[in-house]
C-alpha positions as CSV (number, residue, x, y, z in Angstrom):
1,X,73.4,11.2,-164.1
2,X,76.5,12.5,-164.7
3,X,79.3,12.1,-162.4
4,X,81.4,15.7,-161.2
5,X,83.1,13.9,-158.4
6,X,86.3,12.8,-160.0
7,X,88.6,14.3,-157.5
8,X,86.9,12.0,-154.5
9,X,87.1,8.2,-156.8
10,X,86.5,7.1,-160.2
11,X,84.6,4.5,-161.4
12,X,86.9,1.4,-162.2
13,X,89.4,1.8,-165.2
14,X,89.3,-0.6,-167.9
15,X,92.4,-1.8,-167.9
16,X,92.3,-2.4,-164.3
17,X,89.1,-4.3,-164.3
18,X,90.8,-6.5,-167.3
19,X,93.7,-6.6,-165.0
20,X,92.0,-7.6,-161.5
21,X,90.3,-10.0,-163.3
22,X,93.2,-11.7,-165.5
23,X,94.9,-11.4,-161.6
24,X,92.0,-13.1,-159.8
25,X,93.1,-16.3,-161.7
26,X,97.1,-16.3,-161.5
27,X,97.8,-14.3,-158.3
28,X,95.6,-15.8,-155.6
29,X,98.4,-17.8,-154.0
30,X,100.5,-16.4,-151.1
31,X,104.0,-14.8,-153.2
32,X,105.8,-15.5,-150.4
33,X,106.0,-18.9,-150.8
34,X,108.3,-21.0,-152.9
35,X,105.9,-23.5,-154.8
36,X,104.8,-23.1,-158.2
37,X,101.5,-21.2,-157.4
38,X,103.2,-18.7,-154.8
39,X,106.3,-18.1,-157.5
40,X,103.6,-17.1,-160.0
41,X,101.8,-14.8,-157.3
42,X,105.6,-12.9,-156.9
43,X,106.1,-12.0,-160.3
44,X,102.9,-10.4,-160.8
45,X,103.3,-8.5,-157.4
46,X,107.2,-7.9,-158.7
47,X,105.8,-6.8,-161.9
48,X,103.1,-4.2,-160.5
49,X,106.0,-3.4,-158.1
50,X,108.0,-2.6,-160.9
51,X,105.8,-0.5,-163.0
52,X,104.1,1.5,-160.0
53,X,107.8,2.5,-159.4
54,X,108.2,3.7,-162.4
55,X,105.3,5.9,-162.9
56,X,106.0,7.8,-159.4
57,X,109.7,8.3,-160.0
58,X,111.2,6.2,-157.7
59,X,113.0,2.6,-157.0
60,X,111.0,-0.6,-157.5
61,X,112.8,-1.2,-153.3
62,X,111.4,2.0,-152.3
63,X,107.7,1.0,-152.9
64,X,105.2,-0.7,-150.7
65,X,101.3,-1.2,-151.1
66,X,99.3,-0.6,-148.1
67,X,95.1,-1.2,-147.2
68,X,94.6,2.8,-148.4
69,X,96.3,6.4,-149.1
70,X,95.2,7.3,-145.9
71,X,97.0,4.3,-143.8
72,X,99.9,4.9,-146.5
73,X,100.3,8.7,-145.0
74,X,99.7,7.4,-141.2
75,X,102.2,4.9,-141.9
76,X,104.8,7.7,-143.3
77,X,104.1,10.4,-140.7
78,X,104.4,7.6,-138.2
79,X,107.8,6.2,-139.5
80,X,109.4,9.0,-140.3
81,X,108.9,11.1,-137.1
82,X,109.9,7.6,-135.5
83,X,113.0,7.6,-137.3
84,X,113.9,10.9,-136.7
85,X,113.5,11.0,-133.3
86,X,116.1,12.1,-131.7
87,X,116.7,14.5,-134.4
88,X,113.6,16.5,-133.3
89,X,110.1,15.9,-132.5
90,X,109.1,18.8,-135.0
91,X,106.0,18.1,-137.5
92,X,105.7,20.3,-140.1
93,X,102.5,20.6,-142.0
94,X,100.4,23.0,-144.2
95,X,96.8,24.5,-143.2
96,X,95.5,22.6,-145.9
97,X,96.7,18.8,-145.9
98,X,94.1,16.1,-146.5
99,X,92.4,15.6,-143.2
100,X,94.7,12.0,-142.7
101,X,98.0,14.0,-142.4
102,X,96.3,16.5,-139.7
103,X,94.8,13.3,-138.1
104,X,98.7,12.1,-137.6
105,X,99.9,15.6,-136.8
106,X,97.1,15.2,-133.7
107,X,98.2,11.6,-132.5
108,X,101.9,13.2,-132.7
109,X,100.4,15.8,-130.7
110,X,99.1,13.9,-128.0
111,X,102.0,11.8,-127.9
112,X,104.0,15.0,-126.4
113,X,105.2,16.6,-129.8
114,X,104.8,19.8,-131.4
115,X,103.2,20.4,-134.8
116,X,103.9,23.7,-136.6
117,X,101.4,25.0,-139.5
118,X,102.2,26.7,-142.5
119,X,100.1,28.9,-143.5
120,X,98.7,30.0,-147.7
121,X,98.0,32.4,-149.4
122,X,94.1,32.9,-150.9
123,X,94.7,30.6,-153.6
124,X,95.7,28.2,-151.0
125,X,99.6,27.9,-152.1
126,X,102.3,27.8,-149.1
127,X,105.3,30.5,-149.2
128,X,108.5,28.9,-150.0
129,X,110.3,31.7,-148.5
130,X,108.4,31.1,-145.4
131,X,109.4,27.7,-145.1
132,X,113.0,28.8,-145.7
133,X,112.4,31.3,-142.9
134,X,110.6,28.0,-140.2
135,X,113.5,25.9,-141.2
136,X,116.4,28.6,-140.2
137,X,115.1,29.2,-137.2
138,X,112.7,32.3,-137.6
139,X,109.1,32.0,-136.3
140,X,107.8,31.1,-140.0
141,X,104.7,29.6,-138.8
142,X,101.9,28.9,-136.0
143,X,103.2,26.5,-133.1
144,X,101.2,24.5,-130.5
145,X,104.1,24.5,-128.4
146,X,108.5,25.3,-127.8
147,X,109.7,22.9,-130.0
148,X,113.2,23.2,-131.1
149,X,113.3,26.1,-133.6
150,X,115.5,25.5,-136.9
151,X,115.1,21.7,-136.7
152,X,112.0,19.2,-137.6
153,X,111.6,16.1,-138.0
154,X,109.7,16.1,-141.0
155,X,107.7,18.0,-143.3
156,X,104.5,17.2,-145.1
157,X,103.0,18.9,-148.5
158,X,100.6,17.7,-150.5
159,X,101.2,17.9,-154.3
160,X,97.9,19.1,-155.2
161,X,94.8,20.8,-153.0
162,X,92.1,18.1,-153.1
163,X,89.6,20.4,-152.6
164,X,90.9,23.5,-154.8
165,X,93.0,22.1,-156.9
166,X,96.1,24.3,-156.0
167,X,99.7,23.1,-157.3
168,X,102.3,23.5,-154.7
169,X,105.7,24.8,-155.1
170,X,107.1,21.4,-154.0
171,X,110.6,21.4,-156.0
172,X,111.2,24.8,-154.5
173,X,110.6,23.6,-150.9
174,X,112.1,20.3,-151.6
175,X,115.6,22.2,-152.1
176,X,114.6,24.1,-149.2
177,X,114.2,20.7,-147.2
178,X,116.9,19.4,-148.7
179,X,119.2,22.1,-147.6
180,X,118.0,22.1,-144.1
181,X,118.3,18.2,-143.6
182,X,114.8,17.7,-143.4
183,X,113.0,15.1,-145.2
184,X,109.9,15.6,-146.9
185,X,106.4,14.1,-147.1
186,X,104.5,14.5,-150.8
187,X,100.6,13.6,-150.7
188,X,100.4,13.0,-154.2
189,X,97.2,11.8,-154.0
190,X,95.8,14.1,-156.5
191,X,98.4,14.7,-158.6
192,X,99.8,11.0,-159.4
193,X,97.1,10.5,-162.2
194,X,98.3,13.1,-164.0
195,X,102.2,13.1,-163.4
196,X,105.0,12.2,-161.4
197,X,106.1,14.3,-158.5
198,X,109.3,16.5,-159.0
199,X,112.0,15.2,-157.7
200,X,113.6,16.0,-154.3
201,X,111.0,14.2,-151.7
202,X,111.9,11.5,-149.2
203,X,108.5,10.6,-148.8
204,X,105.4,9.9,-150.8
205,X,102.1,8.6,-150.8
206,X,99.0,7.7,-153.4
207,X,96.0,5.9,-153.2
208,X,94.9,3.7,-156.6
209,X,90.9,4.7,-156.5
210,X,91.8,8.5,-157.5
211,X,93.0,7.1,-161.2
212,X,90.3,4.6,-161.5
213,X,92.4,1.5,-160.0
214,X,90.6,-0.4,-157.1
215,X,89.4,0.6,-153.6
216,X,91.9,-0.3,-151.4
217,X,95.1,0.1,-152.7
218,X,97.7,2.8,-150.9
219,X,101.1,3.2,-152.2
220,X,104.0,4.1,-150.0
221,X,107.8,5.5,-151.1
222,X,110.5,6.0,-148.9
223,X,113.5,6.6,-150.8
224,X,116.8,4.9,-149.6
225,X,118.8,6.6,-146.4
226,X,115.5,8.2,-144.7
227,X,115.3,7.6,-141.3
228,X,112.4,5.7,-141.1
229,X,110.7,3.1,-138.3
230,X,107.7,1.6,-138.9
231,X,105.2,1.3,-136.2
232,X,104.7,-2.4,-134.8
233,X,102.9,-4.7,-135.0
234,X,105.1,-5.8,-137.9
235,X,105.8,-8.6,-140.4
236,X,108.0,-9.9,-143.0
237,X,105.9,-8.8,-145.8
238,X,106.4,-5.5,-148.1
239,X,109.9,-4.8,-146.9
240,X,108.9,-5.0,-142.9
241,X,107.0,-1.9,-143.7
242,X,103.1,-2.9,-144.0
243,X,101.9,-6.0,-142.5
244,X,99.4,-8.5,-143.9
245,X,98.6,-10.8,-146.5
246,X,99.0,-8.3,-149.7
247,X,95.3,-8.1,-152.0
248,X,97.6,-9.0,-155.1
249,X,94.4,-8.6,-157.4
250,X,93.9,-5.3,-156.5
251,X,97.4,-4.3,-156.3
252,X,98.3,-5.3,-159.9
253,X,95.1,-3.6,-161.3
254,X,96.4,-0.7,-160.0
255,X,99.4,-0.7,-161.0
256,X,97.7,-1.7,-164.7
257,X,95.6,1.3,-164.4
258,X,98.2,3.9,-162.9
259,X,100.6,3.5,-166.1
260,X,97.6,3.6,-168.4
261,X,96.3,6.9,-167.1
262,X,99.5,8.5,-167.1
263,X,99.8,7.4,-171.3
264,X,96.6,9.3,-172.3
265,X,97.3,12.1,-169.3
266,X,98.7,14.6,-171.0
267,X,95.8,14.7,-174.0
268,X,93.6,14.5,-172.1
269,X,94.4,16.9,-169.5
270,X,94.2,19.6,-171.9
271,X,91.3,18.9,-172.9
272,X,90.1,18.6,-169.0
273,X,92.0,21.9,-168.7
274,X,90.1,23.7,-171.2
275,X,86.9,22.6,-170.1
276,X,87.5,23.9,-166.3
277,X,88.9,26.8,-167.9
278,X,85.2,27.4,-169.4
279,X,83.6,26.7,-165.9
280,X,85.9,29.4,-164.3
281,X,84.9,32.1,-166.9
282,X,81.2,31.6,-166.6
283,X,80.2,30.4,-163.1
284,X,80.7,33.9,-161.7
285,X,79.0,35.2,-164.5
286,X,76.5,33.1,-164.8
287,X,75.9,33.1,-160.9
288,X,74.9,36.3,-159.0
289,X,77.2,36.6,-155.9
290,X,79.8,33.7,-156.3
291,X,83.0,33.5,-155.5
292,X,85.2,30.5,-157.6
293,X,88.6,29.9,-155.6
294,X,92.3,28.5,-155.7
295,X,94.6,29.1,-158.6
296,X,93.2,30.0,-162.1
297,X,96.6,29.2,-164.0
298,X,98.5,26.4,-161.2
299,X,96.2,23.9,-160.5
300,X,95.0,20.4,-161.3
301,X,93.4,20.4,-165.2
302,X,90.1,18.7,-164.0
303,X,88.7,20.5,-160.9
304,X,87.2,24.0,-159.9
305,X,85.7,24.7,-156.6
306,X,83.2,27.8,-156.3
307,X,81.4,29.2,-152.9
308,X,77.8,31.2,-153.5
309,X,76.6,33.8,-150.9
310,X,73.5,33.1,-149.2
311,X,73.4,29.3,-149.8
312,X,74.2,25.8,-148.2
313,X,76.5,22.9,-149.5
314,X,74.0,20.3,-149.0
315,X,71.2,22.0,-150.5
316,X,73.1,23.2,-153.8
317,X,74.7,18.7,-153.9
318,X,71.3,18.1,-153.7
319,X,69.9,20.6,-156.3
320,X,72.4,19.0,-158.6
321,X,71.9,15.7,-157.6
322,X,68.2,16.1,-158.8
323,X,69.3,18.2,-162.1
324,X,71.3,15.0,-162.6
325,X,75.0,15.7,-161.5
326,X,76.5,14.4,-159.1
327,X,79.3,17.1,-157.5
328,X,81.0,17.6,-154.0
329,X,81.4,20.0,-151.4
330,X,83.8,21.5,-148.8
331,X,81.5,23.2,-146.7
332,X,80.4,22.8,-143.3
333,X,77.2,22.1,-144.5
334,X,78.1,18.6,-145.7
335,X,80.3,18.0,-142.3
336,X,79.0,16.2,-139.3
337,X,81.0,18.5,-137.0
338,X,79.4,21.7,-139.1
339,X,82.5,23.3,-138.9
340,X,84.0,25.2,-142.3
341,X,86.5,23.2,-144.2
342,X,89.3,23.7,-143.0
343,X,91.2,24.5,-146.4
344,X,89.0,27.3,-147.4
345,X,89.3,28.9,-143.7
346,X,93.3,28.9,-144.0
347,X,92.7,30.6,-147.7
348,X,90.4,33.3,-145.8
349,X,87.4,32.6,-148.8
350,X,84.1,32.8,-148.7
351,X,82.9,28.9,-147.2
352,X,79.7,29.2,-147.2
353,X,77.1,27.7,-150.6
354,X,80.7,25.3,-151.6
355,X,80.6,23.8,-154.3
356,X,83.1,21.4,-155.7
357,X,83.3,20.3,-159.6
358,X,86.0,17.8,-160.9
359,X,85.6,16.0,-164.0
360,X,86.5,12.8,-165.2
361,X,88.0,11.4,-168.1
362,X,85.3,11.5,-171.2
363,X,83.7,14.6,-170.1
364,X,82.4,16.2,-172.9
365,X,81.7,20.2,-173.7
366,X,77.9,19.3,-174.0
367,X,78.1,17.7,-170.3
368,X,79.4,21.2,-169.3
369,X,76.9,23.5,-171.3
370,X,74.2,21.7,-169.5
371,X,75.5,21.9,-166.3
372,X,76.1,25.8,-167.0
373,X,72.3,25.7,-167.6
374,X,70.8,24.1,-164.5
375,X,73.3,25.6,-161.9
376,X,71.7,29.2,-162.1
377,X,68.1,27.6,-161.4
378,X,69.7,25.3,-158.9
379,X,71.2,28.3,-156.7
380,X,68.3,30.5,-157.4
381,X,65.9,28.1,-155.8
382,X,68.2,27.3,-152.8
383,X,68.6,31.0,-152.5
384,X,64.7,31.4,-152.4
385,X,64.3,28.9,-149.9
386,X,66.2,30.8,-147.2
387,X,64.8,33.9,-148.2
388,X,67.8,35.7,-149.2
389,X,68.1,39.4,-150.6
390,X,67.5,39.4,-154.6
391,X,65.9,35.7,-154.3
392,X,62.7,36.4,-155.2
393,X,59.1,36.8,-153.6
394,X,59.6,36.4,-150.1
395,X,57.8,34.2,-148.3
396,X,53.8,34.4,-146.8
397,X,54.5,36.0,-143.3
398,X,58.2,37.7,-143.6
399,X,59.2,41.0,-145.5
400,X,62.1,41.3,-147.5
401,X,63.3,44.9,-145.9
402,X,63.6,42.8,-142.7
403,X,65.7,40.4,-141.1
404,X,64.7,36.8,-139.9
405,X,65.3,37.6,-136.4
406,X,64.3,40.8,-134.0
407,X,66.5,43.8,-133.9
408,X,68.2,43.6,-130.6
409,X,69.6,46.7,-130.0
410,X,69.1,49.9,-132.6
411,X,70.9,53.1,-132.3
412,X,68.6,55.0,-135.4
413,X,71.7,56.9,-136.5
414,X,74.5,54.9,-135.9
415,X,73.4,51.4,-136.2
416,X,71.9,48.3,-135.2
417,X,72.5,44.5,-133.8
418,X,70.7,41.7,-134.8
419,X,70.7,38.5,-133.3
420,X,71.4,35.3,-135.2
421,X,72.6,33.1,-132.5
422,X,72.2,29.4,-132.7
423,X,71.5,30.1,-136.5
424,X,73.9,28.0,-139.0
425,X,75.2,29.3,-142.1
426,X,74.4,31.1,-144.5
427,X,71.7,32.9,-142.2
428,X,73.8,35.2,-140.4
429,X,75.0,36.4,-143.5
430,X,71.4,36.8,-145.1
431,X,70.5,38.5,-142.0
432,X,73.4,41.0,-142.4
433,X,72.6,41.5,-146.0
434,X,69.0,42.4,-145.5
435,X,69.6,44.9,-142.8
436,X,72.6,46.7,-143.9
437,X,70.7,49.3,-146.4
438,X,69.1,50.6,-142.6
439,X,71.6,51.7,-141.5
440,X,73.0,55.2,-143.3
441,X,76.6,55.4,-145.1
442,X,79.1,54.9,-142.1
443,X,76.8,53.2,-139.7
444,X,77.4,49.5,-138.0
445,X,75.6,46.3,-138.3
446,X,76.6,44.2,-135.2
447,X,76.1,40.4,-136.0
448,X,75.3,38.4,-133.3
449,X,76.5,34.8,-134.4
450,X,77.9,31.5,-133.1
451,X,78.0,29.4,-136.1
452,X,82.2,28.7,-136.5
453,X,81.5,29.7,-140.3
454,X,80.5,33.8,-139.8
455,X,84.4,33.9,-139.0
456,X,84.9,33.0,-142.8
457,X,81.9,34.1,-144.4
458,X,81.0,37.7,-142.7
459,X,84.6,39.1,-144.0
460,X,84.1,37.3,-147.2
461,X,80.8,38.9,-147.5
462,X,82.0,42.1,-147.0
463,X,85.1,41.8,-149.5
464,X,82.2,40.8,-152.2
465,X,79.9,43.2,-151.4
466,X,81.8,46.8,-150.9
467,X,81.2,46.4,-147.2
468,X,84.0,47.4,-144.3
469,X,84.2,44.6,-141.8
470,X,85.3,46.2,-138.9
471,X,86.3,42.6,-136.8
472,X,84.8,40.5,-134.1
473,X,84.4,40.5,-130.1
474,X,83.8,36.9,-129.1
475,X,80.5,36.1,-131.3
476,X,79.7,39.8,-132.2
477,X,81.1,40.7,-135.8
478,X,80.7,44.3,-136.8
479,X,80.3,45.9,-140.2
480,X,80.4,49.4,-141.3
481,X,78.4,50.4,-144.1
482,X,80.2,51.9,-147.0
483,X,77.7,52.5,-149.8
């Protein structure tokens, strides 16, 4: 197998696993304590202290581990919004934030405050100039509710899009933040393997298993003069800030692993870089009908995230799994709620057939040649399955000049409906595709379709194939046929 799933963990670095092990022996003792055992314990948590500190930018005091980068980003949505209250209740976040920070943007929610969205761009990058325009008191963004325009609380932007591998602008809207009073969250889960964050946040957060340190393992920053409470119940331990008896082990095998990383990131990123850059070039080329997404030139060196028409997530992960690689997806194929992920439906992209690619360090050209050669045969077979236009023989029983479903309605010259209600993507899609050469040049397919995805994928589809998508009543999407 080979593994394409860097972006989601890494196996364990070697330097941490020397480190957690080297750890298991002199830090098992409680560092809080004052005997020989517990004094030894506190200079290796000091000393991982000290060199996690170092790697993200920031003071040695301003660091505290915590169970997991997800409790790291609860606990610094929490506090700072806390802290601030009386300030504003104002939470700022992007469409596309790991799913932790919209978790916290929902409990803020129900806890009576008002979250306002930024929006992106297709390549999934926020607008500085629209976050300029949300801080001085213009509309700037989506709002569940009043709030108090011109203020917040705090705002939250990731580094780096986990599942498109988008760079954000964040020293530009760190001076906007800055200039407005408002402090600023940094998920720099993603990026922290590769480098340190620019400067100008208040808040950051990082989580050890994305660099190959142990499961586990959250880092939190708050840098000096931030308003920030942390929620209770609390203890003495890691500043007042994250309570419980610290998994030293783990924590200095981070650390081990974070600053090792970082030495060789730069090498090998280009070489990453390079590699990703080959993927970008010939997946569309190599892939009827595929779509790859987020920024060619400002993104993450290791990951690449393409969508093919008329396929599922799950069936494509699977495909690969069986060809031997192991990838990810962000479709609503691979979610239990089968709704689209929600960072390809704020970039407007086609969600449907995702497929997800991040390598890790060691990959080799030859590991990407051969997956260049089974991913054709891999979507060509899903594509076949579901019976989609240009797949193939179709199957005993159906006709490939007809869709799935009955006609519902037909108006000879002018167009036709077809019903794919209770149908899950891509059908509705295939469906449209294999009934749109019926209707002549300047006629309308209505799709019938319920699936949360057609909202993405019918406009997507159209943008891909020439089409004119004409909008949507309720469930009935409408498309005009323009060649």
């Amino acid at each position: 197998m080979v593994y394409f799933d860097a972006a989601s963990a890494l196996p364990p670095h070697p330097v941490a696993r020397q480190a957690l092990l080297a750890a298991l022996d002199e830090g098992w003792a409680d560092p809080a304590r004052l005997h020989r055992e517990g004094r030894r314990a506190r200079l290796l948590l000091d000393a991982a202290r000290e060199s996690a500190a170092e790697s993200l930018g920031c003071r040695p005091d301003e660091l505290v581990f915590t169970p997991s980068g997800t409790r790291a980003l609860h606990a610094a949505v929490a506090g700072a919004l806390a802290g601030r209250r009386r300030v504003s209740r104002r939470l700022v976040v992007s469409a596309v934030e790991h799913s932790a920070v919209l978790h916290a943007a929902d409990a803020h929610r129900a806890d009576g405050g008002t979250v306002a969205e930024l929006g992106v761009d297709r390549l999934g990058r926020v607008d500085p100039a629209q976050v300029a325009e949300l801080l001085s008191g213009g509309p700037g963004a989506s709002e569940d509710g009043p709030g108090e325009e011109g203020t917040a609380a705090l705002l939250c932007l990731q580094s780096a899009n986990h599942e498109v591998g988008t760079l954000q602008p964040v020293a530009e809207v760190a001076e906007i933040c800055r200039a407005a009073g408002v402090p600023l969250l940094v998920d720099a889960a993603q990026s922290a393997p590769w480098e340190a964050p620019p400067a100008g946040w208040s808040l950051l957060a990082a989580s050890a298993h994305k660099w190959g340190g142990p499961g586990g393992v959250g880092l939190l920053a708050v840098r000096k003069g931030v308003r920030f409470a942390p929620a209770p119940p609390l203890d003495e331990r890691e500043y007042g800030r994250m309570p419980g008896f610290p998994d030293l082990p783990a924590i200095v095998a981070a650390a081990a692993s974070l600053r090792a990383v970082r030495a060789a990131a730069a090498a090998e990123g280009a070489r990453l870089r390079a590699l990703v850059d080959r993927l970008r070039e010939a997946v569309p080329r190599l892939v009827p009908d595929c779509e790859v997404v987020g920024d060619p030139v400002r993104r993450l060196p290791h990951l690449v995230t393409f969508s093919c028409l008329y396929a599922d997530g799950e069936s494509l992960l699977l495909g690969l799994d069986r060809a031997g690689f192991s990838v990810s997806s962000g479709s609503s194929c691979t979610s239990s709620t089968l709704t689209p992920s929600h960072v390809l439906r704020a970039m407007g992209v086609l969600s449907e057939g995702n497929v997800r690619v991040s390598l890790p360090p060691g990959t080799t050209g030859a590991d990407v040649e051969e997956f260049l050669r089974v991913l054709p045969e891999v979507v060509s077979s899903v594509r076949a399955q579901l019976d989609a236009p240009g797949a193939g023989t179709p199957k005993a029983g159906t006709s490939a000049a007809a869709p799935a479903t009955e006609v519902a309605d037909r108006a000879e010259d002018e167009g036709l409906t077809v019903d794919a209600l209770g149908k899950r993507c891509p059908l509705p899609v295939i469906e449209l595709a294999k009934v749109i050469g019926r209707v002549p040049v300047g006629g309308v397919v209505t799709v019938l379709a319920d699936d949360e995805a057609a909202r993405l994928d019918i406009p997507a589809w159209c943008a891909m194939r020439g089409q004119e998508y004409l909008g949507a009543d309720g469930t009935a999407y409408r498309v005009r046929r323009t060649s």
